[in-house]
C-alpha positions in Angstrom: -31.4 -67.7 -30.5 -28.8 -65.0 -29.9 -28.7 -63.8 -33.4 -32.7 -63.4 -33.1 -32.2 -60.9 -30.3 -29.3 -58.9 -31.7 -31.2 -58.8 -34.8 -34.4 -56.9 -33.1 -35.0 -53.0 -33.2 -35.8 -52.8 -29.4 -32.4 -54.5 -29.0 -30.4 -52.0 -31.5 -32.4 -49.3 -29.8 -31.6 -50.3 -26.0 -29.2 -48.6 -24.1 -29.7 -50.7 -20.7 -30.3 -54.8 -20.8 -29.7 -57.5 -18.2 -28.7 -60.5 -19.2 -28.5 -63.8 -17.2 -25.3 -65.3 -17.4 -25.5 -69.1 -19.1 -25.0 -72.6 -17.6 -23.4 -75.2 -19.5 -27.0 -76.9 -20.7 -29.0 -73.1 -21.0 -29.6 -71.2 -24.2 -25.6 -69.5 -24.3 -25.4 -65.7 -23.3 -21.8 -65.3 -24.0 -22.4 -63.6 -27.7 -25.0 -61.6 -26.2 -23.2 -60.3 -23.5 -19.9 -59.3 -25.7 -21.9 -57.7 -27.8 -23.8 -55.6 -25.3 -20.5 -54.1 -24.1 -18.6 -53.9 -27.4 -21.9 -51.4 -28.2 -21.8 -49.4 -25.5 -25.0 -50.4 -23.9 -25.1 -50.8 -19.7 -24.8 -54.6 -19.6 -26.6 -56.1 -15.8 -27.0 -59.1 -14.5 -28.5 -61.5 -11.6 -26.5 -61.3 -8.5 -28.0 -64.4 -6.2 -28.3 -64.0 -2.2 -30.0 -66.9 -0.1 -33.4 -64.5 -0.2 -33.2 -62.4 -3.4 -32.2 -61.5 -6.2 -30.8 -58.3 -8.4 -29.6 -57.3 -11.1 -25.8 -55.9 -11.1 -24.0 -53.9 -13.7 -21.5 -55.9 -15.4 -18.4 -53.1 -16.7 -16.3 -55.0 -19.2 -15.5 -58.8 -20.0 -12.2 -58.8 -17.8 -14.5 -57.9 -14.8 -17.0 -61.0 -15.9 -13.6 -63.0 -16.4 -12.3 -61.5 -13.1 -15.7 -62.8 -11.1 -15.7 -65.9 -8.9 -17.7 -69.1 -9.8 -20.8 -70.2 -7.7 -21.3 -74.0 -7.0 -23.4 -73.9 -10.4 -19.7 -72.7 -12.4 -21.2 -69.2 -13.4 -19.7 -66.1 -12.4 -21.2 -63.7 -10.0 -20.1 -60.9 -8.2 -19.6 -60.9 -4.7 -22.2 -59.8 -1.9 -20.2 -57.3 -0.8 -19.1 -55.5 -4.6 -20.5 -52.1 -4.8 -22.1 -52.4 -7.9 -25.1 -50.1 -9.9 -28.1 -51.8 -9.6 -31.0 -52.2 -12.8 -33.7 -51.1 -10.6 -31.8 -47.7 -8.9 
């Protein structure tokens, strides 16, 4: 599945793509998000509140290794991170 996405043009030509962030028995993100940053492209994804939802940018893998685990084990930033959002 990941090497289907990499593989498309609107992909190669994106600058910007959000990304959710994989659980253990989901189609795995992890290739798609390394190579959205080792590219250069503006890498987001879903930061969960009780009420919404947004998408966050995501700078480097040692800030997704650096983010704390929800109850579900997959890293999110916190509430309070000042982070760009997809939709500014």
């Amino acid at each position: 599945m990941s090497n289907m996405l990499l593989n498309l043009q609107k992909y190669k030509e994106s600058k910007r793509v959000s990304v959710y962030l994989s659980m253990k028995d989901e189609v795995q993100t992890d290739k798609i998000v390394e190579d959205i940053l080792s590219k250069g492209k503006t890498c987001f994804i879903p930061l969960y509140t009780k009420t919404s939802m947004s998408m966050v940018k995501l700078n480097s893998l040692d800030d997704l290794e650096s983010l704390p685990k929800t109850k579900w084990n997959i890293r999110q930033p916190l509430e309070t991170d000042a982070r760009e959002e997809a939709c500014e």
